[in-house]
Rosetta silent file (secondary structure, phi, psi, omega in degrees, C-alpha in Angstrom):
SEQUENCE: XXXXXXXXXXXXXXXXXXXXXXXXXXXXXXXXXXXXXXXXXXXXXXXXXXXXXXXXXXXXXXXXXXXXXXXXXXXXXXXXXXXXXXXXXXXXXXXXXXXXXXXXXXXXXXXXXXXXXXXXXXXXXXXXXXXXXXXXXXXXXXXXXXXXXXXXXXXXXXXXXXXXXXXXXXXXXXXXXXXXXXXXXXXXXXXXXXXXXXXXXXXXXXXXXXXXXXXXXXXXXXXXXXXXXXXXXXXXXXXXXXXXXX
SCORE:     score description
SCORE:     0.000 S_00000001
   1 L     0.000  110.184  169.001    0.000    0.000    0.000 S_00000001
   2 L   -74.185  156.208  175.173    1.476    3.069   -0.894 S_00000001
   3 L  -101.921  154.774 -153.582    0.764    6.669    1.028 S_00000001
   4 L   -68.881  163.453 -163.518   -1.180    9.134   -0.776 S_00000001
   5 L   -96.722  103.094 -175.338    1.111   11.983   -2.759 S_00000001
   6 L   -79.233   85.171  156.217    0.342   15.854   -0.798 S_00000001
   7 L   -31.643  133.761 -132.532    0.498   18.075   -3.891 S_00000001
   8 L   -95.279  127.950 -166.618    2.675   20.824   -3.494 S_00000001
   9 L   -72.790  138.494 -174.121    1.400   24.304   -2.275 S_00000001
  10 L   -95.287  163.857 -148.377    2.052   27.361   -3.675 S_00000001
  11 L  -106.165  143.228 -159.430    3.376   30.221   -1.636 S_00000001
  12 L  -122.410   98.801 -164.251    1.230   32.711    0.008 S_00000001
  13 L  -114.397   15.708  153.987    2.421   34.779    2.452 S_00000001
  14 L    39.921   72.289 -176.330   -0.591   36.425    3.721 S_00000001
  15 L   -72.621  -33.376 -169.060    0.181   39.570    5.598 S_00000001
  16 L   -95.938  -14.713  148.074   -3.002   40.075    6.555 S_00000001
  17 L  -177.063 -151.851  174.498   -3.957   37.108    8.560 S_00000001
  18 L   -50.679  176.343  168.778   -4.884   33.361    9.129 S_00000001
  19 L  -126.985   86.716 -168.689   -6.571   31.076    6.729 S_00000001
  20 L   104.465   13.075 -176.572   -9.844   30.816    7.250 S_00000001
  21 L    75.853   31.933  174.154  -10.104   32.189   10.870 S_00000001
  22 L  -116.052 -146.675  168.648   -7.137   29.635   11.268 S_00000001
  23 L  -106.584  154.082 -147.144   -3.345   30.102   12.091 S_00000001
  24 L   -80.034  150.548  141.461   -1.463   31.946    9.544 S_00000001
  25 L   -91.776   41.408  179.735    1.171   29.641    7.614 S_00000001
  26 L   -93.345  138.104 -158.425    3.384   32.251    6.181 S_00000001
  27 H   -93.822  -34.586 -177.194    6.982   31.737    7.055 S_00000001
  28 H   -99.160   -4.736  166.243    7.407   35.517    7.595 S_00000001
  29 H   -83.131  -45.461 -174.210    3.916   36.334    9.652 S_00000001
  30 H   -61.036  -26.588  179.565    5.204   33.176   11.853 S_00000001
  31 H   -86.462  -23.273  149.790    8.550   35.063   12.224 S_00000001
  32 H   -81.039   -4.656  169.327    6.770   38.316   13.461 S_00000001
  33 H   -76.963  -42.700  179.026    4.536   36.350   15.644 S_00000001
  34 H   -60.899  -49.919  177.265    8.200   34.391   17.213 S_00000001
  35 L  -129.583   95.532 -155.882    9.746   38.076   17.542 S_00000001
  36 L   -64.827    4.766 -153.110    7.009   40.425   17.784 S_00000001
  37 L  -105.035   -7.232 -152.099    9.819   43.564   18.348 S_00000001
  38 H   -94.547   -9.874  167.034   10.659   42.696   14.109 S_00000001
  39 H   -38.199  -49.895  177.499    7.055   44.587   13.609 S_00000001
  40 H   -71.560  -39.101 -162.668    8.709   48.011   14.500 S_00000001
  41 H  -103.270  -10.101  174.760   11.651   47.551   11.847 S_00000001
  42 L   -90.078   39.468  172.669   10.001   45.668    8.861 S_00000001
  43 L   -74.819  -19.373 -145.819    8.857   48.886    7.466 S_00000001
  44 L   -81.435  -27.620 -151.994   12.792   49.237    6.155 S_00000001
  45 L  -136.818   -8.211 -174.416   11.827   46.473    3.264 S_00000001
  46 E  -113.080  127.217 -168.181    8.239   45.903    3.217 S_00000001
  47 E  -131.921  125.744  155.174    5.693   48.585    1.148 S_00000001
  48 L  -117.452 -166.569  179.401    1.853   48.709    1.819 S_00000001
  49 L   122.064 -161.060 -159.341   -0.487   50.372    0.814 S_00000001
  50 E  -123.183  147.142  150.480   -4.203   50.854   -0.608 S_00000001
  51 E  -141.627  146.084  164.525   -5.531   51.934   -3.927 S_00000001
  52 L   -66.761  103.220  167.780   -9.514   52.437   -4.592 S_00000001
  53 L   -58.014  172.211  179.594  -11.162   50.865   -7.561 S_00000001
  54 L  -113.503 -179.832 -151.584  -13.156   52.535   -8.884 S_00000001
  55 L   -93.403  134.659 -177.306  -17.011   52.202   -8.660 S_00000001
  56 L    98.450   16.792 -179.428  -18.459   48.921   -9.850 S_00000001
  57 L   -95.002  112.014 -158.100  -14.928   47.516  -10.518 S_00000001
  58 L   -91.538  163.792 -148.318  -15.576   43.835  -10.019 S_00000001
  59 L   -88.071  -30.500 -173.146  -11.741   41.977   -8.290 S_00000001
  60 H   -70.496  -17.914 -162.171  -12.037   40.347  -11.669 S_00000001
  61 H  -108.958 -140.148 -125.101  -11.517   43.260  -14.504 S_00000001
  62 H   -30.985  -26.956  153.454   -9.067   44.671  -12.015 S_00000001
  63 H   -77.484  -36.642  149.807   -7.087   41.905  -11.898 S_00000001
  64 H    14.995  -77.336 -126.993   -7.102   42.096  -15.194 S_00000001
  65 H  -120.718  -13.948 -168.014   -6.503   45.356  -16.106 S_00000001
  66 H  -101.203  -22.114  156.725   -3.098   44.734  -13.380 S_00000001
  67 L   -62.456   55.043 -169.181   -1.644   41.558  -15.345 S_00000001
  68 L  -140.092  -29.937 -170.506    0.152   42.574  -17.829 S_00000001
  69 L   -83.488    1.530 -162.041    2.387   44.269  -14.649 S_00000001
  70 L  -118.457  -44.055  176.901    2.904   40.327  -13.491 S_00000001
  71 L   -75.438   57.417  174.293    3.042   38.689  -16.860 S_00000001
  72 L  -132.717  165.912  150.071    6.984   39.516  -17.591 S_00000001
  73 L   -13.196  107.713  157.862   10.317   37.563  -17.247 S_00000001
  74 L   102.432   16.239 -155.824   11.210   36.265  -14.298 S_00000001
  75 E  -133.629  150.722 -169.565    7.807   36.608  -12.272 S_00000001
  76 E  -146.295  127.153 -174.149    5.496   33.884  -11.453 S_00000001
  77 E  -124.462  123.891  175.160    1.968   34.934  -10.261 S_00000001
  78 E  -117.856  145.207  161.557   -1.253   32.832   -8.831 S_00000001
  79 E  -119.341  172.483 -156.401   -4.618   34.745   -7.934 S_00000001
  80 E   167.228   94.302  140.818   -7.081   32.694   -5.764 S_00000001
  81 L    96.446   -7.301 -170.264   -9.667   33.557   -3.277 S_00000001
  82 L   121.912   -9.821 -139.757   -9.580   37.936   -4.216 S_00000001
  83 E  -148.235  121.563 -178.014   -5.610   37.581   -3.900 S_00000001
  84 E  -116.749   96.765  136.344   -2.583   37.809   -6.511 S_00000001
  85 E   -60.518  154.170 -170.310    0.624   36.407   -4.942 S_00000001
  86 E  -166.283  142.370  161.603    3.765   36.813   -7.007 S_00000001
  87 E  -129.106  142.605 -179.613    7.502   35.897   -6.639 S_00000001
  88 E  -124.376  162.558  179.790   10.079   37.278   -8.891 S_00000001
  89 L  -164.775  132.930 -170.644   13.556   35.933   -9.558 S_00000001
  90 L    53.970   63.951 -174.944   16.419   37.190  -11.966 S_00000001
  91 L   -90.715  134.129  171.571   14.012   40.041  -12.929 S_00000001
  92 L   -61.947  172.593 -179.228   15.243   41.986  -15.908 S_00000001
  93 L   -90.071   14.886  177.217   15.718   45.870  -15.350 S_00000001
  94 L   -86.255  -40.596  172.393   13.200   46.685  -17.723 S_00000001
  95 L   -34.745  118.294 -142.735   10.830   45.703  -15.427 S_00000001
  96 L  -108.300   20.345  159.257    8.507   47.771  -13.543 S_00000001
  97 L  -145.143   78.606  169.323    8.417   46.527  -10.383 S_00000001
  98 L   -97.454  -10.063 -166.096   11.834   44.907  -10.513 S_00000001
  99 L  -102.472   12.082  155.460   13.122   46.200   -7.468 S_00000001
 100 L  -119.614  161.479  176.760   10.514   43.965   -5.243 S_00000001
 101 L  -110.536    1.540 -177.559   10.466   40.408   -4.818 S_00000001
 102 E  -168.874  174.867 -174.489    7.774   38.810   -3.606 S_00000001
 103 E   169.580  159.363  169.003    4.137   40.470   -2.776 S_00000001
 104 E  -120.797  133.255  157.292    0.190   40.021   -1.925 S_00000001
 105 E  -159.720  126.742  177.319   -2.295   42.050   -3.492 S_00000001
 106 E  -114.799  115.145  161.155   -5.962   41.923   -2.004 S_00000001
 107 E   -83.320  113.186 -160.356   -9.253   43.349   -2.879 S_00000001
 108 E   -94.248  165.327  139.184  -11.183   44.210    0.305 S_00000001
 109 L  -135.369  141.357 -144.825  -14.695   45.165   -0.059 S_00000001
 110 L  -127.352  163.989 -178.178  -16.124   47.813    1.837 S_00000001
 111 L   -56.320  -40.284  177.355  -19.428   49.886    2.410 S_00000001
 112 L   -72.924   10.817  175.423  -17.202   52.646    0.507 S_00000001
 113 L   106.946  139.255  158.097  -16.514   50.384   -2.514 S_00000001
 114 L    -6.020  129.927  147.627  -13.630   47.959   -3.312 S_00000001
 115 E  -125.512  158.398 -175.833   -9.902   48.729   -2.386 S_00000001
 116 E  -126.230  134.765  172.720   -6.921   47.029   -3.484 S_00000001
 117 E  -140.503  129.842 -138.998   -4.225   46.450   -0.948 S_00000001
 118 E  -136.659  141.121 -171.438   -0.746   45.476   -1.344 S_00000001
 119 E  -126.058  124.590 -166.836    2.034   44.120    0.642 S_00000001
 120 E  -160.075  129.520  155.091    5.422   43.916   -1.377 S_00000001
 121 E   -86.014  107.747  178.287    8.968   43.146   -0.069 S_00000001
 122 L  -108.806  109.623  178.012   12.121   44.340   -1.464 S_00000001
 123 H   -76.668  -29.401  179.731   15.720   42.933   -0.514 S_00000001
 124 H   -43.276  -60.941 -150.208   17.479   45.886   -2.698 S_00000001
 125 H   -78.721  -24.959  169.825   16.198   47.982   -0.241 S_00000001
 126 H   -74.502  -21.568  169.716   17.203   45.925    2.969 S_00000001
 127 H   -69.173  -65.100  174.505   20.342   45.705    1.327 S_00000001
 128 H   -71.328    5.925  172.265   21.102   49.190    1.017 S_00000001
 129 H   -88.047  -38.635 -168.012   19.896   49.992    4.985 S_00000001
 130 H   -74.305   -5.255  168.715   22.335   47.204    6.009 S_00000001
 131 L   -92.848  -25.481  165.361   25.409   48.692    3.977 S_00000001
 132 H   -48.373  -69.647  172.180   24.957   51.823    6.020 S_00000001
 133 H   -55.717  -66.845 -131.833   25.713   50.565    9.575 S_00000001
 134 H   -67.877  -62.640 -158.035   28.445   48.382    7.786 S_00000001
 135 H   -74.020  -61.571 -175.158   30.585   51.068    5.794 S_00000001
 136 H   -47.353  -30.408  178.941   30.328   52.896    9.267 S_00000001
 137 H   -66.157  -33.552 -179.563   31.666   50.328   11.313 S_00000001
 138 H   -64.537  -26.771 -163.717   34.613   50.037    8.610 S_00000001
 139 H   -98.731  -47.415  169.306   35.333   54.024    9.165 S_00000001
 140 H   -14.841  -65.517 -142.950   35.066   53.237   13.184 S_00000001
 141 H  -103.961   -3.603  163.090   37.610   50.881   13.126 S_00000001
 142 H   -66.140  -57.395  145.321   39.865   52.716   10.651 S_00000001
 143 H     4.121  -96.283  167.507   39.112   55.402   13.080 S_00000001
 144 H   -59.494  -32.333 -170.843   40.711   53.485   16.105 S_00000001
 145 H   -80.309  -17.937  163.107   43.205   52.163   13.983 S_00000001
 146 H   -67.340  -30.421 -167.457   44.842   55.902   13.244 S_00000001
 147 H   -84.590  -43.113  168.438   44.509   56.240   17.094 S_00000001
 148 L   -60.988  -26.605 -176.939   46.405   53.076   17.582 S_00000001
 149 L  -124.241   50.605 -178.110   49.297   53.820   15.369 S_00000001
 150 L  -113.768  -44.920  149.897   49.798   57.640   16.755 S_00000001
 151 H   -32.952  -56.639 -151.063   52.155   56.133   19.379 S_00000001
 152 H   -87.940  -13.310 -174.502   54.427   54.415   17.055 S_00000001
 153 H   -85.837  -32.960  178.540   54.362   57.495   14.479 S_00000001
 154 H   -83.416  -22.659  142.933   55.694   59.845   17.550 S_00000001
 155 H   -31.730  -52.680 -173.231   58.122   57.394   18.334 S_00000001
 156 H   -60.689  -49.249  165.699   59.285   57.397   14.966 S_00000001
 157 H   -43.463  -37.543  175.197   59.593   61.252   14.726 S_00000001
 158 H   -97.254  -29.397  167.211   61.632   61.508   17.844 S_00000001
 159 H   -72.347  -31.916  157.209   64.314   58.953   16.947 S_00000001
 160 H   -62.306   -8.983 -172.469   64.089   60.699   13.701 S_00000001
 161 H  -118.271   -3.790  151.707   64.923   64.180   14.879 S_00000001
 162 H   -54.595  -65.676 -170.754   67.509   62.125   17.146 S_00000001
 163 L   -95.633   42.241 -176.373   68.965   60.817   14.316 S_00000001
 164 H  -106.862   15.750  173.108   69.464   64.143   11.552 S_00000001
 165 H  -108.601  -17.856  167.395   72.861   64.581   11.738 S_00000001
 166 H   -83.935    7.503  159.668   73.562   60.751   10.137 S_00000001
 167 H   -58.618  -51.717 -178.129   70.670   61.445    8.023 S_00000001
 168 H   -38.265  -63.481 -174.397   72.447   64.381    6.210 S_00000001
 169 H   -36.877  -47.263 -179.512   75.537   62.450    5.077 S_00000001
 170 H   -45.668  -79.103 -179.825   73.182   59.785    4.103 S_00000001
 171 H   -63.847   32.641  173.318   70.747   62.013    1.417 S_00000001
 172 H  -105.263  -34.341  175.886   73.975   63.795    0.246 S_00000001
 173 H   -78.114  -28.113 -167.140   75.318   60.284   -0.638 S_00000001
 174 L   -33.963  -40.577 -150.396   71.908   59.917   -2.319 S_00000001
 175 L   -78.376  109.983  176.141   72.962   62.405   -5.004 S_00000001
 176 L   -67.514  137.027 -167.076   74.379   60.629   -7.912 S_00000001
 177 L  -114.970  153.496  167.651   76.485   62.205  -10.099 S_00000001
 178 L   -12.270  112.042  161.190   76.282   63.407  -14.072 S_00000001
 179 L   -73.762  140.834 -168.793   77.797   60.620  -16.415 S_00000001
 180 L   -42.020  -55.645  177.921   80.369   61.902  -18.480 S_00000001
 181 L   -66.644  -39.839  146.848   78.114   60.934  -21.644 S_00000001
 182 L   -41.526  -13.707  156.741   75.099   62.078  -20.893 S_00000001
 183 L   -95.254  -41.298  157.474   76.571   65.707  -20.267 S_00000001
 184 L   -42.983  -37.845 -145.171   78.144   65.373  -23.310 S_00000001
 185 L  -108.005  -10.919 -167.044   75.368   64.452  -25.077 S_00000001
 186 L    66.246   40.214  161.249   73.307   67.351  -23.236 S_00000001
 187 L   -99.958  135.149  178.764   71.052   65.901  -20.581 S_00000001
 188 L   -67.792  108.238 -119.845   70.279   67.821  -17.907 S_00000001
 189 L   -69.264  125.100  162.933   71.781   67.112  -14.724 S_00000001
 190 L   -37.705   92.525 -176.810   70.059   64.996  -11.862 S_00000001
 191 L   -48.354  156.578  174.643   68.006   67.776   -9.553 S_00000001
 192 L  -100.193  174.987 -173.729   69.121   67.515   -6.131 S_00000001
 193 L   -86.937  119.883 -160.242   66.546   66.559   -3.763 S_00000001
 194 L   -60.366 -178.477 -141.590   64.582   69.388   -1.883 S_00000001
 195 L  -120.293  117.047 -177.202   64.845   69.952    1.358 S_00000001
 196 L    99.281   -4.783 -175.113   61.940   68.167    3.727 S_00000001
 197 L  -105.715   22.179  157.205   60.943   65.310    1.204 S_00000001
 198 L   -75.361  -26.482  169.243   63.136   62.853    3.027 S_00000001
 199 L   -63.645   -8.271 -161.392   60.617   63.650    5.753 S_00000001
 200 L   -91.225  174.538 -168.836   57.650   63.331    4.167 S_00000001
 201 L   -75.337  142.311  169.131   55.741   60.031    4.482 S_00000001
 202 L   -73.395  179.533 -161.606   55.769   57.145    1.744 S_00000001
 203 L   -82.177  -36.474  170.846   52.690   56.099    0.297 S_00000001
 204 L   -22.948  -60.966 -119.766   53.085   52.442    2.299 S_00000001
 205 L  -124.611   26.948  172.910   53.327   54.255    5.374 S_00000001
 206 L   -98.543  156.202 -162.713   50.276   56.833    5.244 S_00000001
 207 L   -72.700  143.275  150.268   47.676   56.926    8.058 S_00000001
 208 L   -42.616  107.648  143.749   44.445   55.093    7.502 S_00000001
 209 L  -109.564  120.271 -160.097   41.632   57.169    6.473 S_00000001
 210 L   -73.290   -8.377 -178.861   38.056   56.167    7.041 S_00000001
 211 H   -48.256  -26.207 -173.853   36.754   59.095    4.580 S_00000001
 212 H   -80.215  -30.841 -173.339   36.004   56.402    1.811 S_00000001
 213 H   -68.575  -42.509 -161.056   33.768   54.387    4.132 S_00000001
 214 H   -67.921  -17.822  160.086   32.025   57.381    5.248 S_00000001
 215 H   -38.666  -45.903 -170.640   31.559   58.094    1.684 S_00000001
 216 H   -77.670  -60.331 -154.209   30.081   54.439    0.699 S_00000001
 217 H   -67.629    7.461  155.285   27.620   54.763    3.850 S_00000001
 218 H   -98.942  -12.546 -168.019   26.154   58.100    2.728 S_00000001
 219 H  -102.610  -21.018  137.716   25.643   57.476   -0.676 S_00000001
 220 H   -36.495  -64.823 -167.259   23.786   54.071    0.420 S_00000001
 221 H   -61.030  -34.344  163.505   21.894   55.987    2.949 S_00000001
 222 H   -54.960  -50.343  171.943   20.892   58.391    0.248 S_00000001
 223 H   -50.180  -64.337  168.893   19.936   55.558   -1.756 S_00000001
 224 H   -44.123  -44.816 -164.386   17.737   53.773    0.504 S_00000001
 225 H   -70.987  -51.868 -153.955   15.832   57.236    1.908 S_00000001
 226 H   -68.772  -32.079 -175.665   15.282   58.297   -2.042 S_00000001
 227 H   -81.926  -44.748  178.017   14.264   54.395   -3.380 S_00000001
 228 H   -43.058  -31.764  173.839   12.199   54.195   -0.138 S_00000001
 229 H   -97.911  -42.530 -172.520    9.918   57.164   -0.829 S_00000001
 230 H   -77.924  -10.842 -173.911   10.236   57.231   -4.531 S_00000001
 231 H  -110.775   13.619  151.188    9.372   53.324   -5.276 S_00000001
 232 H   -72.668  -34.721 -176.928    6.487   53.869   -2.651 S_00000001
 233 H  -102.352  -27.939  158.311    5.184   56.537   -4.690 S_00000001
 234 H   -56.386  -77.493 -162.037    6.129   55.036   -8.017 S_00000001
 235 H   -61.394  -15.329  164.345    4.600   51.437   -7.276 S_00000001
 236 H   -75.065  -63.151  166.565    1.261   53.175   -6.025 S_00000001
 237 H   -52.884  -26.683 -171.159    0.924   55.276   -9.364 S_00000001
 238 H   -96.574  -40.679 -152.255    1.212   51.955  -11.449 S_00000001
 239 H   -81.525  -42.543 -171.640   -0.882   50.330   -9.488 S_00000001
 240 H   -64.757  -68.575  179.047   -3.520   53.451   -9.674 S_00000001
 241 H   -22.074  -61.246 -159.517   -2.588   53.805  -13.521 S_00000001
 242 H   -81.995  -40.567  177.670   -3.182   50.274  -14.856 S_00000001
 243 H   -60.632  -53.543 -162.629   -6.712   50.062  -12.199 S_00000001
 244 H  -106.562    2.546  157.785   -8.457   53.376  -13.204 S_00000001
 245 L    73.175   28.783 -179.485   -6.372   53.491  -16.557 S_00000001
 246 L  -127.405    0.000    0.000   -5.417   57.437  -15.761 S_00000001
C-alpha cells in the first residue's frame, strides 16, 4: 500500500492574517509572531499600501486590467480567493516593479466600494539599509586604527629628529652624479633633492583614512531614503494607472 502523494502548495504569504479564521502559515507572519519587536523595523523592506477601484470595478476586470504588470520575465503569479501572490527571480531591469520580490495584493470590499491592498517586499532595499551601519563600522575601526598607530608614528619622529645629523651624510650620498656621456650628449643634470621630502611620508606608510567608508555609507543611505519614498510613490501610481487606466 502506498501513502497518498500531498500536492505541493504554492506560496502565500498572507500579511493580513490566518486562513480561514485559522493560524497563519506564512513563514514571515510566523517570524513576526516568534519576535514580535521585528514589527517596528520591517517597514525598512516591506511597502503597503491601498488603492480604490473605482465604482463597480468587479476583483475580476481589475485583476485584469493589473496583469500585464505580473506577466513579464522572471515573475510567477497565482490569484485565488480575491488575492494575486507573485515571486520574482532574476528580474530583468526593464521591469517595472523589478526592485521587489515577492508580494500580496488583495481586494477588500467595503461599504465605501472595493480597495486594493498590497504588501510587497524588497531585498534591494534591505540591502542598502544594512550597507549603512556596515561602511560605518569600517570608518570606526579605521578610526581606532589611526589612534592606535599615533604612538608608534611619535616614536618614529623623535628617533628621527635624534637621528638628523647621520641622516644628512646619508641624502647627500643619495645624489648621484652626471655621467660623463650624458653631459656630453646634453642631458640635464640629476636635480638635487629638496629639502623636507626625506621627511615626508611614503605612500606604504600613510595613516588610515576612514573618509572612503564614510563616503560608501552616505551614498547608500541616500539611496535607501530616495528608493524608499520614490518606489512607494512610483509602485502606487502603477498600481492606480493600470486600475483606473489614468
Amino acid at each position: 500500500m502506498t501513502s497518498p502523494v500531498r500536492a505541493a502548495q504554492p506560496w502565500s504569504p498572507q500579511p493580513w492574517g490566518a486562513n480561514d479564521g485559522g493560524v497563519s502559515t506564512d513563514s514571515s507572519a510566523l517570524f513576526v509572531e516568534k519576535f514580535p519587536n521585528m514589527r517596528l523595523i520591517n517597514w525598512i523592506w516591506h511597502v503597503r499600501g491601498s488603492v480604490a477601484l473605482a465604482p463597480g470595478q468587479s476583483s475580476e476586470a481589475a485583476f485584469d486590467r493589473l496583469a500585464p504588470l505580473f506577466n513579464v520575465t522572471g515573475t510567477s503569479h497565482e490569484l485565488a480567493n480575491d488575492t494575486l501572490t507573485f515571486r520574482k527571480k532574476d528580474q530583468p531591469a526593464q521591469d517595472k516593479m523589478s526592485v521587489f520580490d515577492s508580494g500580496v495584493l488583495r481586494i477588500e470590499k467595503g461599504a465605501a466600494g472595493s480597495v486594493l491592498r498590497y504588501h510587497l517586499i524588497s531585498r534591494a532595499l534591505l540591502f542598502c539599509f544594512l550597507l549603512v551601519p556596515l561602511f560605518l563600522g569600517i570608518a570606526e575601526f579605521t578610526t581606532f586604527l589611526g589612534k592606535f598607530e599615533k604612538p608608534k608614528t611619535a616614536a618614529a619622529a623623535t628617533s628621527g629628529k635624534t637621528s638628523d645629523a647621520s641622516k644628512k651624510p646619508a641624502a647627500e650620498a643619495t645624489i648621484v652624479p652626471q655621467n660623463p656621456i650624458d653631459k656630453f650628449l646634453g642631458a640635464p643634470a640629476p636635480e638635487k633633492p629638496k629639502k623636507g621630502d626625506a621627511d615626508k611620508p611614503r605612500g606604504r606608510n600613510k595613516k588610515p583614512s576612514p573618509t572612503a567608508a564614510y563616503v560608501f555609507a552616505a551614498m547608500f543611505a541616500a539611496l535607501y531614503v530616495i528608493g524608499r519614498i520614490l518606489e512607494d510613490r512610483l509602485v502606487k501610481r502603477l498600481f492606480k494607472k493600470n486600475l483606473l487606466g489614468s
